[in-house]
Residue frames relative to the residue before (quaternion, step in Angstrom):
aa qw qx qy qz dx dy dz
X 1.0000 0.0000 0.0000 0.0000 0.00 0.00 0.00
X 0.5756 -0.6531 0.4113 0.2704 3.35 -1.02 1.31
X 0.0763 -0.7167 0.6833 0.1165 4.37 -0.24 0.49
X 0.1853 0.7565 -0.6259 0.0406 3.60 -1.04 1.34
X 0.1036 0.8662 -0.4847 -0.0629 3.54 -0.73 0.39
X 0.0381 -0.7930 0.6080 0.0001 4.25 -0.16 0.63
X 0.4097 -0.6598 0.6221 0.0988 3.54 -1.05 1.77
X 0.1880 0.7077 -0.6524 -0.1955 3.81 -1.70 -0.78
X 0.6532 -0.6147 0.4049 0.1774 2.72 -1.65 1.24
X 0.5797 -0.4155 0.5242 0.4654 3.58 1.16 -1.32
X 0.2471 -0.7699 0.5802 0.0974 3.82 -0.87 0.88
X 0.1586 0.7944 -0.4929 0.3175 2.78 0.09 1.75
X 0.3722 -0.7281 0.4494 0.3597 3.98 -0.78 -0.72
X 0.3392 -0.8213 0.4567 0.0423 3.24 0.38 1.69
X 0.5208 -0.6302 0.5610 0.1301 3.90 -0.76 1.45
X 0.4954 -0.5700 0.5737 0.3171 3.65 -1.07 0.04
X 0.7794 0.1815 -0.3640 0.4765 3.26 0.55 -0.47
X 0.7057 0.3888 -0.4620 0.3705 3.65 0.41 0.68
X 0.2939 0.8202 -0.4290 0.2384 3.42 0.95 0.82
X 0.6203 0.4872 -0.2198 0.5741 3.33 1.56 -1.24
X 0.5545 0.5861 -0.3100 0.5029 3.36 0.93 0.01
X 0.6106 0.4279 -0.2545 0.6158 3.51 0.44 -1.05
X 0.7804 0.3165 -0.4111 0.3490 3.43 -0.39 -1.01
X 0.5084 0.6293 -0.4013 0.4294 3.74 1.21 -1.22
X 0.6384 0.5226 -0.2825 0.4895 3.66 0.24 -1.43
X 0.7672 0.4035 -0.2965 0.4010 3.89 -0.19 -1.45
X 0.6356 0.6235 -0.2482 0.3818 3.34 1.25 -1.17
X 0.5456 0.6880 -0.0912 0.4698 3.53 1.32 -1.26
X 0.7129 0.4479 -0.0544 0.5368 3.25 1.02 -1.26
X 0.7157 0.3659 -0.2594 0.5353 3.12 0.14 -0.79
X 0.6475 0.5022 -0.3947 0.4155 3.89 0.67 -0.78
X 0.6330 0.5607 -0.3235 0.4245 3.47 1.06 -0.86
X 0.5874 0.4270 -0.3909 0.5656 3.75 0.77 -1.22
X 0.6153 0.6432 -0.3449 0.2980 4.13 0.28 -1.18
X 0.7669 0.2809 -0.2583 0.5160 3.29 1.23 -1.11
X 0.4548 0.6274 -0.5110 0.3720 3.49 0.86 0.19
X 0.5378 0.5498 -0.3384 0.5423 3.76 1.13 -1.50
X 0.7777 0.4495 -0.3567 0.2566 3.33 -0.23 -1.23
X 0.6431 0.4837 -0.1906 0.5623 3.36 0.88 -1.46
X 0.6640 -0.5292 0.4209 0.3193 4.19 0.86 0.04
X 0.1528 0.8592 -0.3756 0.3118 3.19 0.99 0.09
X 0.2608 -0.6420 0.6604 0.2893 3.73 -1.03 0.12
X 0.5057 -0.5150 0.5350 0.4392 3.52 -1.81 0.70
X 0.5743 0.6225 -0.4365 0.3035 4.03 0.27 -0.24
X 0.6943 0.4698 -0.0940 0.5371 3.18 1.62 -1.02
X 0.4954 0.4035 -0.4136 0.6486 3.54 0.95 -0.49
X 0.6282 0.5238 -0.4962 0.2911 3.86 -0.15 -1.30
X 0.5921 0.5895 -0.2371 0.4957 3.15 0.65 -2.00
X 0.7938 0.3010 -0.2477 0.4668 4.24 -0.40 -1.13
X 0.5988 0.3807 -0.4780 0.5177 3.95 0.88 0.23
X 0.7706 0.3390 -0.2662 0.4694 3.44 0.02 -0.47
X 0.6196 0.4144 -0.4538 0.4882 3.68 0.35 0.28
X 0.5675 0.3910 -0.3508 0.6341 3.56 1.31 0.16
X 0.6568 0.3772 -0.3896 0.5239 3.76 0.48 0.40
X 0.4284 0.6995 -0.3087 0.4815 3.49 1.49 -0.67
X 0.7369 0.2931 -0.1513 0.5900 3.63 0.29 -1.92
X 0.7412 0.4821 -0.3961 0.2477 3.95 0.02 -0.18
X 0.5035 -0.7218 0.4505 0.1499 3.37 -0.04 1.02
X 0.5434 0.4183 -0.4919 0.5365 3.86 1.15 -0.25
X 0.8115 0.2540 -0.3433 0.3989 3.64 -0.07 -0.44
X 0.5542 -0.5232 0.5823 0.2828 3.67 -1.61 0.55
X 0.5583 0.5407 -0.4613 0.4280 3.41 0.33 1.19
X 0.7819 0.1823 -0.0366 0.5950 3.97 -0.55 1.05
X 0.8426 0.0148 0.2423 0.4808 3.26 -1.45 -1.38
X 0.7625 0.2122 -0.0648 0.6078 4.06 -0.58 0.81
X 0.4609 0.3743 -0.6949 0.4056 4.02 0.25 0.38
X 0.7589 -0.3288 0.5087 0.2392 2.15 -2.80 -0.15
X 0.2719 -0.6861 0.6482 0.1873 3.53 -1.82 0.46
X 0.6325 -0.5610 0.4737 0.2467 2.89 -1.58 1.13
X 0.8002 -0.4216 0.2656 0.3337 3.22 -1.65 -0.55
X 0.6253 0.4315 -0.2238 0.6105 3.41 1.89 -0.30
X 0.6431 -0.6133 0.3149 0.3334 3.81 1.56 0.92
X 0.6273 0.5828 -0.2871 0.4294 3.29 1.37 -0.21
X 0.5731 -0.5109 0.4618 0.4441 3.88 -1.68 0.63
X 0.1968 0.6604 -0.7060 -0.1634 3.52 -0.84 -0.54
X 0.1219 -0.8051 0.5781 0.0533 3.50 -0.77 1.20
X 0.2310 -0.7538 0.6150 0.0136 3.47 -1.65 0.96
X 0.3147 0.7426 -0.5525 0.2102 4.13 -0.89 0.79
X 0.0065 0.7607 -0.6329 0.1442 3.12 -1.42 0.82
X 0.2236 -0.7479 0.6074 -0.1475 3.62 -1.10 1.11
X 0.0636 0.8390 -0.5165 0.1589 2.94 -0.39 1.69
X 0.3924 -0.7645 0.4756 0.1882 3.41 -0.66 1.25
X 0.2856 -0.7608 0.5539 0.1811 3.77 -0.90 0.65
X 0.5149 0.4438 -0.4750 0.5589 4.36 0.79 0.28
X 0.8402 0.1870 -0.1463 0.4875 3.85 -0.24 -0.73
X 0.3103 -0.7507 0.5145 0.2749 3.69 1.18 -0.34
X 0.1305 0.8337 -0.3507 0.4060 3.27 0.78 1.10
X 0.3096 0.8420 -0.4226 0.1288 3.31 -0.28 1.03
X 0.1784 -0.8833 0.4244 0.0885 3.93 -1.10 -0.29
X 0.0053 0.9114 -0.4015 0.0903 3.19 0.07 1.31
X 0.0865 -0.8143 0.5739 -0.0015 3.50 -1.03 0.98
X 0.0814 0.8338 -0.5438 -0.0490 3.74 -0.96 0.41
X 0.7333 0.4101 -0.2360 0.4882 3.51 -1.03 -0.06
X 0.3242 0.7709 -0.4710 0.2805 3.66 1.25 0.38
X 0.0832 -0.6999 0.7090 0.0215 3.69 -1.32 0.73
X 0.8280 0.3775 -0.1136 0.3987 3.29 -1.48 0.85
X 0.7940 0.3341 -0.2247 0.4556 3.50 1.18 -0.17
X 0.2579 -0.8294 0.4561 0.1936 3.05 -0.26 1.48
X 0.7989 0.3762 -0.2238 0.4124 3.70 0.36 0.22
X 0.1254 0.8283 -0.5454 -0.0280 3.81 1.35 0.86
X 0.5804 0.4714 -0.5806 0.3223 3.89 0.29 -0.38
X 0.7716 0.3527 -0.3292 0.4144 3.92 0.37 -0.81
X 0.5006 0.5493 -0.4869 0.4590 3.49 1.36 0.74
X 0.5481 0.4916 -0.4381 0.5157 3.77 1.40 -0.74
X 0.7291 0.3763 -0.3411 0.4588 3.82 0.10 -0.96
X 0.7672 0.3702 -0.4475 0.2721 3.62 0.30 0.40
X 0.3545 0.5481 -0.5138 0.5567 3.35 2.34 -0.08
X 0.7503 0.4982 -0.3248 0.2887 4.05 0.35 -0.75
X 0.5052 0.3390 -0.3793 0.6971 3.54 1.00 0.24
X 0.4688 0.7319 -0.2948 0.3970 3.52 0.06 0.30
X 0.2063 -0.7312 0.3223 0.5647 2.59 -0.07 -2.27
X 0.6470 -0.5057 0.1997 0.5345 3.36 -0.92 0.71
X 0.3296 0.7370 -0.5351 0.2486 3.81 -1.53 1.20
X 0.3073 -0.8217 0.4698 0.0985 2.58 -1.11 1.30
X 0.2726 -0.8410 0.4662 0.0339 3.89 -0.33 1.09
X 0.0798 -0.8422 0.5314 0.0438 3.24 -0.09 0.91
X 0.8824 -0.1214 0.0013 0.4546 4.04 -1.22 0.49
X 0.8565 0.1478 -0.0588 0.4909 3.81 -1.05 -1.14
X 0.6826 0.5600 -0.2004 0.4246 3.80 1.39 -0.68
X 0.5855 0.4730 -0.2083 0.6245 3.10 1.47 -0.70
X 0.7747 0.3970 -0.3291 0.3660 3.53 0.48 -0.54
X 0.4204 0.6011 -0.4415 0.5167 3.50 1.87 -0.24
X 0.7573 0.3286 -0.4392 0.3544 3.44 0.57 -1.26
X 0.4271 0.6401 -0.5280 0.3593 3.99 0.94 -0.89
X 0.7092 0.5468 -0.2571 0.3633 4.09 0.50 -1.31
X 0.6423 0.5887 -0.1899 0.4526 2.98 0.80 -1.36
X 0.7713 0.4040 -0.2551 0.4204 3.38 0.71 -1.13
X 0.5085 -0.4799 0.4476 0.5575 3.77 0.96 -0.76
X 0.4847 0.6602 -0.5340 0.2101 3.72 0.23 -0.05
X 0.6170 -0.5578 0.4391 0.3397 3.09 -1.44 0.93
X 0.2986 -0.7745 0.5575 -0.0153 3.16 -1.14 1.55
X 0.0378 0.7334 -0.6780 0.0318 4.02 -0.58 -0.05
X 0.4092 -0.5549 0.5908 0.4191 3.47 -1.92 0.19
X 0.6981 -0.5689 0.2511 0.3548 3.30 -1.38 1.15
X 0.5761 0.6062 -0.3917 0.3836 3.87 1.90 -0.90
X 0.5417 0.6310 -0.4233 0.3594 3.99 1.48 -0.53
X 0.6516 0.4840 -0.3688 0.4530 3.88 0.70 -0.46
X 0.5519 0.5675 -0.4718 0.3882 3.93 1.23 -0.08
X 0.0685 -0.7562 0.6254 0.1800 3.51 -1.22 0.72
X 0.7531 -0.3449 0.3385 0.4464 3.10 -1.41 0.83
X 0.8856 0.2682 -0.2135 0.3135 3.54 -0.39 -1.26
X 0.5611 0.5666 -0.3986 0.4529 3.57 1.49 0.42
X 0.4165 0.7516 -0.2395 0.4520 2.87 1.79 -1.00
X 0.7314 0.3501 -0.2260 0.5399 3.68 0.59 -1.56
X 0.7568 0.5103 -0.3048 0.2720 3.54 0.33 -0.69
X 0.4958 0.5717 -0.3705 0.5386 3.39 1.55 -0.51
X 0.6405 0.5738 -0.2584 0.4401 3.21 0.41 -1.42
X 0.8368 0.0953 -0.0472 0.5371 3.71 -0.14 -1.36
X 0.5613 -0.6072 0.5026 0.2523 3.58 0.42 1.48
X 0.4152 0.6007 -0.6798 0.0678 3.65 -0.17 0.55
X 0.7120 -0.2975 0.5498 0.3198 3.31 -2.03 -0.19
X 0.2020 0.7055 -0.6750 -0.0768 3.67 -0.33 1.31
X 0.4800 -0.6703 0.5640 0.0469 2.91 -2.08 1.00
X 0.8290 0.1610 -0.0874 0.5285 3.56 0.85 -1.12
X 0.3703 0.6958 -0.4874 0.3757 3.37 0.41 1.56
X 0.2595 -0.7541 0.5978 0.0815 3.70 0.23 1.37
X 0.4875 -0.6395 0.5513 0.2223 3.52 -1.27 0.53
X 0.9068 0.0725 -0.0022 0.4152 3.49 0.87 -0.27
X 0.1828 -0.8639 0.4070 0.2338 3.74 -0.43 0.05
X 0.0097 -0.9177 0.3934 -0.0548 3.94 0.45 0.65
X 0.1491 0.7143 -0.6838 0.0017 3.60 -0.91 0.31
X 0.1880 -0.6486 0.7254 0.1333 3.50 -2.45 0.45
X 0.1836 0.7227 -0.6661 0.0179 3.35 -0.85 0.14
X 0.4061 -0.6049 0.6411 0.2414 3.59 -1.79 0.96
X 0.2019 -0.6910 0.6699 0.1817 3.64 -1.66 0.21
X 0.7076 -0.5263 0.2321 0.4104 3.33 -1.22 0.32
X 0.6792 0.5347 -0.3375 0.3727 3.34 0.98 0.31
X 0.3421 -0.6966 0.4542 0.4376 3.46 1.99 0.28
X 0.3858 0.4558 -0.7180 0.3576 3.36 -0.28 1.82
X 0.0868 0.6288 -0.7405 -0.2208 3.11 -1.48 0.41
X 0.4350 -0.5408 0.7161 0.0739 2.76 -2.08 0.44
X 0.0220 -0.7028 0.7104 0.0306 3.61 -1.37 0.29
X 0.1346 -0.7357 0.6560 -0.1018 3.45 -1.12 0.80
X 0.1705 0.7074 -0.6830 0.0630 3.93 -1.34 0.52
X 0.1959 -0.6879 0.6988 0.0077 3.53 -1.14 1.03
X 0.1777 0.8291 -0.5297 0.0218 3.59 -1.27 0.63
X 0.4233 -0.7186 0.5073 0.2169 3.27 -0.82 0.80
X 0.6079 -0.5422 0.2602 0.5184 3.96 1.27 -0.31
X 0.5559 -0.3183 0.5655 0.5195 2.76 -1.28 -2.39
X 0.3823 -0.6134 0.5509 0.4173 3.40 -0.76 0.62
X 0.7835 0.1931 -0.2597 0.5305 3.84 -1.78 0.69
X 0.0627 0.8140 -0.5341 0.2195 3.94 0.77 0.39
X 0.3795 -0.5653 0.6503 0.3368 3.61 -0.75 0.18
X 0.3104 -0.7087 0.5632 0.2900 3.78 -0.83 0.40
X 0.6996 0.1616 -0.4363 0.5423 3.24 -1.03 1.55
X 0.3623 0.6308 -0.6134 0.3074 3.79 0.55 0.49
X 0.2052 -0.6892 0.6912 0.0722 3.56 -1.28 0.97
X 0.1089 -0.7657 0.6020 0.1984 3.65 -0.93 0.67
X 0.7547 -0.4129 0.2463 0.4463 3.40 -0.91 -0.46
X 0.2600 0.8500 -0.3180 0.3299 3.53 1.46 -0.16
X 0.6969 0.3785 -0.1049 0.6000 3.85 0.77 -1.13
X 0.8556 0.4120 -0.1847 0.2531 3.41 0.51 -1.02
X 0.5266 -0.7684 0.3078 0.1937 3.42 -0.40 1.46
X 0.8136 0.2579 -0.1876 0.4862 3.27 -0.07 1.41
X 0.4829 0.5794 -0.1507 0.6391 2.95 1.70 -0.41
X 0.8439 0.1762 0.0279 0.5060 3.83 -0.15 -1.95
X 0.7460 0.0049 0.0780 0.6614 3.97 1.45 -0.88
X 0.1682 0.7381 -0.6514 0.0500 3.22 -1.71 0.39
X 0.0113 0.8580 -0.5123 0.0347 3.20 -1.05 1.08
X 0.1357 0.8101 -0.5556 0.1290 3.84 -0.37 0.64
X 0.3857 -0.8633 0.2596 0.1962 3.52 -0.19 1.87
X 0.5666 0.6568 -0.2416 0.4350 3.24 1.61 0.30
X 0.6734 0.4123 -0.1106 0.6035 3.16 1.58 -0.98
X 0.5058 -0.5403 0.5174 0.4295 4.00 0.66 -0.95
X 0.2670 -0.7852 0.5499 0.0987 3.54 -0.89 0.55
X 0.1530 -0.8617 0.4803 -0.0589 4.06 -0.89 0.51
X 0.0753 0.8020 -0.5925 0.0093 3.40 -0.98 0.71
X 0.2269 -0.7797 0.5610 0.1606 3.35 -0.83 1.55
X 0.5247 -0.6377 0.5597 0.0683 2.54 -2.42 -0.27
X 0.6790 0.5772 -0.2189 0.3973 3.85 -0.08 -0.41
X 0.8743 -0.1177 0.2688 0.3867 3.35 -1.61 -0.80
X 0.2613 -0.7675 0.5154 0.2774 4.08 -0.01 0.80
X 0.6894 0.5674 -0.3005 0.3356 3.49 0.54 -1.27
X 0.7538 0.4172 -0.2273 0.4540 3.04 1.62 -0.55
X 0.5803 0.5696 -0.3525 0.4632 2.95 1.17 -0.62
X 0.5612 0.6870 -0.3393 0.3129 4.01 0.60 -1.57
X 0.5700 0.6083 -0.2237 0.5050 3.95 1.15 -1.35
X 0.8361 0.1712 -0.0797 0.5151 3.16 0.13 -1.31
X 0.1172 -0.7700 0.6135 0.1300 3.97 0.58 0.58
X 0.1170 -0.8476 0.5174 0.0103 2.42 0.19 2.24
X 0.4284 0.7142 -0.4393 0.3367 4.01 0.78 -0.84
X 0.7373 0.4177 -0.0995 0.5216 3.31 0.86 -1.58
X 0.5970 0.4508 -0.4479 0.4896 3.61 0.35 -0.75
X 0.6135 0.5927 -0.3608 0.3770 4.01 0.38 -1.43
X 0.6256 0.6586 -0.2107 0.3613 3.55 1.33 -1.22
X 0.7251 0.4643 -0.1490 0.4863 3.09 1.33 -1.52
X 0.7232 0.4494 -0.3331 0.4050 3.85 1.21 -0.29
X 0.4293 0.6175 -0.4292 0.5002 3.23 2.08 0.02
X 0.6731 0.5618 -0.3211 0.3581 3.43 0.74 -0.99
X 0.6030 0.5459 -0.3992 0.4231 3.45 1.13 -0.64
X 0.6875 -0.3979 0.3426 0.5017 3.37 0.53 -0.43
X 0.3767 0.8176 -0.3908 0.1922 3.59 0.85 -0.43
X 0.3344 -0.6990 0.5198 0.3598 3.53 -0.59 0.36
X 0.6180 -0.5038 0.3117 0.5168 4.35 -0.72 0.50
X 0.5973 0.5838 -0.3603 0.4154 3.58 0.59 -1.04
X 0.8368 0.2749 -0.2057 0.4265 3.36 0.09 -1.57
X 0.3342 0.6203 -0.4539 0.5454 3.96 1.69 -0.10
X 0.6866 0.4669 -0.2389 0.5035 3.73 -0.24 -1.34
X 0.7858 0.2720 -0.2181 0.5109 3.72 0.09 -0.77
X 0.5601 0.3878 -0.4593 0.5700 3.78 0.28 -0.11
X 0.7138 0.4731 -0.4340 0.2800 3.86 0.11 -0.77
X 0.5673 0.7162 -0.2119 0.3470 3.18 1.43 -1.29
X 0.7345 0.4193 -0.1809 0.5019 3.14 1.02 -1.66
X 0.4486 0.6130 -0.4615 0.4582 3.93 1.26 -0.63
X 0.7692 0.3572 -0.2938 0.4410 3.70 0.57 -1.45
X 0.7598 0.4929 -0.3388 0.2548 3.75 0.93 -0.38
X 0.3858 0.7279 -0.2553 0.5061 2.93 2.35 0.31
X 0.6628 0.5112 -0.1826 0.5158 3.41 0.96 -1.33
X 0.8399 0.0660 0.1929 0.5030 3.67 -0.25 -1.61
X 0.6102 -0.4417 0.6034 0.2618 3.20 -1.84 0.49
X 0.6094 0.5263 -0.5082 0.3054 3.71 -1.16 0.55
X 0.4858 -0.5735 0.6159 0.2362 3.40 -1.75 -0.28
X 0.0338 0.7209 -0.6734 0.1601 3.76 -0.85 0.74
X 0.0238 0.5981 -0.8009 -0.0183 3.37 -2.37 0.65
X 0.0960 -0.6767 0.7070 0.1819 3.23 -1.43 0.44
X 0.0257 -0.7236 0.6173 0.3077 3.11 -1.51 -0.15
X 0.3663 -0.7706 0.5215 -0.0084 4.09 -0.89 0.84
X 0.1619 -0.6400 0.7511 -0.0034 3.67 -0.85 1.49
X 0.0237 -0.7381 0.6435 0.2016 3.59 -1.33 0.14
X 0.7751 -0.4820 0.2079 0.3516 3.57 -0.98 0.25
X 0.5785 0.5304 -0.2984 0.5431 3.36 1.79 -0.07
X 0.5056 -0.6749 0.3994 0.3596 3.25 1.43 -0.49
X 0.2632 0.7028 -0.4915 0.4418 3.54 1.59 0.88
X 0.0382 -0.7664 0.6357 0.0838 3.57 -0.75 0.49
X 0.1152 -0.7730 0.6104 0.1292 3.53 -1.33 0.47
X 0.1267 -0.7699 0.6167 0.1048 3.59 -1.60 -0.88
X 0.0122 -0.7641 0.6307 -0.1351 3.24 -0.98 0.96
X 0.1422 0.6948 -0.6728 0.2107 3.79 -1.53 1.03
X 0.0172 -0.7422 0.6686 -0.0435 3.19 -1.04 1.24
X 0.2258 0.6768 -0.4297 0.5535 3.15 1.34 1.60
X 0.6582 -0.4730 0.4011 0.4268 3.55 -0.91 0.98
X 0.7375 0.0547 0.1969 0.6437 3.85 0.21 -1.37
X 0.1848 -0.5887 0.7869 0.0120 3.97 -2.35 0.11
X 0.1009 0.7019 -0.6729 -0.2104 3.71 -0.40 -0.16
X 0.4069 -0.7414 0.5168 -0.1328 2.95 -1.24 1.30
X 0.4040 0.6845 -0.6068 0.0050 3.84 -0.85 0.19
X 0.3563 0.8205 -0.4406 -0.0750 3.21 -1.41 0.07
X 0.5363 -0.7260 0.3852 0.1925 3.77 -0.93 0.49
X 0.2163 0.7705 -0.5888 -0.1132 3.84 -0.85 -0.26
X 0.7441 -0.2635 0.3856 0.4777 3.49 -1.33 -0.11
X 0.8723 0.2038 -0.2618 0.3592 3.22 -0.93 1.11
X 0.5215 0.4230 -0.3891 0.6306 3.41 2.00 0.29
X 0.5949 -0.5093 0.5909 0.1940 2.93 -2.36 1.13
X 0.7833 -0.4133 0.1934 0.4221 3.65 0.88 -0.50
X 0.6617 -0.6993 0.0747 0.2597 2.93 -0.94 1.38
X 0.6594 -0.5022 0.5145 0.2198 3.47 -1.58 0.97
X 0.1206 0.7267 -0.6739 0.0564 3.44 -1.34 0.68
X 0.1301 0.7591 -0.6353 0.0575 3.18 -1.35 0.80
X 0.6471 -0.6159 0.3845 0.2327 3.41 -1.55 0.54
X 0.6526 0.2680 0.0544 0.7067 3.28 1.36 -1.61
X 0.0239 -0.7177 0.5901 0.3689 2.98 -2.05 -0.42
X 0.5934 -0.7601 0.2492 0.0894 3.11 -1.06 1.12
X 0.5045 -0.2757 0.2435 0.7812 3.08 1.69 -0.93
X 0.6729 -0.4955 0.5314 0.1389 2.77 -2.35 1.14
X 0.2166 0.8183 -0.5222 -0.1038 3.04 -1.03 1.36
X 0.5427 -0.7407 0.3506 0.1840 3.76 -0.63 0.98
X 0.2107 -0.8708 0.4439 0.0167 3.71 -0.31 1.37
């Protein structure tokens, strides 16, 4: 059975000096979910061990180091959606928890639900998740930027991986810290099924990237789904979806795309995407900032 898995940073425009970063981070991730596949693992569990390493890394707007709303504060958003039982778990408006993706996958074994703020964080408690005061997820350099109103540049809107296990599940998974200056209680498209992820082990499964307001309209997660289904290879899926959303609305977006064979693509019509990822028959996993052109496996 084919083991594939592909991480993102966030569609965003990555700085020179935060490139070695990004790639470090994507790289990280994706090795973690990799050794989960390898060792047998479920895709729910790899998902869950790639993003909690994007979670703890301050380069990406996800967990530990996102952006603050308008009242300076984290407000965190993730969900994790299984693609055999169609199963999922979603949580938003979350303070204090340093680890919402392995809160979505435990509302999803559960049952399917969406948890929103002070309710979600009871359940996050309740369950054993790692707790923190909500001021531990502020980094320094978000800190300065809220504060002195700068222009931020290298802040991705989301963090997201899919990967297949040896039992042909995929899974899909996205953690997010928002928009920086957010209204507080804004929800982006991140939580919402079909919209931020989607996964169905027959069709191919997906987790985007970019602008919610823009993305939410064109459930884009789900739309990507429906040009895999046609027959599409992930790459040229990912890129048709993209261009659908740059046809429709004003914004920025990336997806990234496992199919059922274990083909993976990507797509961003964003400045930059950091990217990594691995399947059956690689020595180890690929990473990149951009993509450059579509290539077909």
């Amino acid at each position: 059975m084919v083991l594939s898995i592909i991480v993102h940073g966030g569609a965003k425009t990555i700085t020179e000096d935060k490139v070695a970063a990004n790639n470090a981070g994507c790289t990280a991730a994706a090795e973690a979910g990799w050794a989960v596949l390898a060792s047998g693992g479920t895709a729910a569990e790899a998902v869950e061990a790639a993003i909690r390493v994007l979670e703890a890394d301050q380069t990406f707007n996800a967990g530990f180091g996102s952006v603050l709303n308008n009242q300076g504060e984290v407000e965190l958003d993730a969900a994790m959606m299984e693609g055999g039982s169609l199963a999922w778990g979603a949580l938003a408006n979350v303070q204090g928890v340093c680890h919402p993706i392995s809160v979505a996958r435990k509302i999803m074994d559960k049952k399917p639900m969406f948890l929103v703020a002070d309710h979600a964080e009871h359940f996050a408690a309740e369950s054993g998740a790692e707790m923190c005061t909500k001021e531990d997820l502020i980094a320094d350099e978000q800190q300065e930027e809220w504060e002195e109103e700068k222009e931020v540049i290298d802040r991705p809107n989301t963090v997201g991986c899919v990967a297949l296990d040896s039992s042909g599940t995929l899974v899909a998974g996205t953690s997010t810290g928002g928009t920086m200056n957010k209204p507080a209680g804004r929800v982006g498209d991140s939580a919402i099924i079909g919209s931020g992820l989607y996964a169905e082990n027959e069709q191919g499964a997906c987790s985007t990237t970019g602008d919610g307001e823009s993305i939410m309209p064109l459930v884009l997660a789900k739309t990507a789904i429906d040009i895999l289904a046609s027959g599409k290879h992930p790459d040229e899926a990912a890129k048709m979806a993209i261009e659908t959303l740059a046809s429709k609305v004003a914004g920025e977006a990336g997806c990234i795309l496992i199919d059922p064979q274990g083909r993976v693509g990507w797509a961003h019509n964003s400045t930059d995407m950091a990217c990594a990822y691995r399947t059956s028959g690689m020595d180890k996993v690929a990473v990149f900032t951009k993509k450059k052109q579509l290539v077909h496996r």
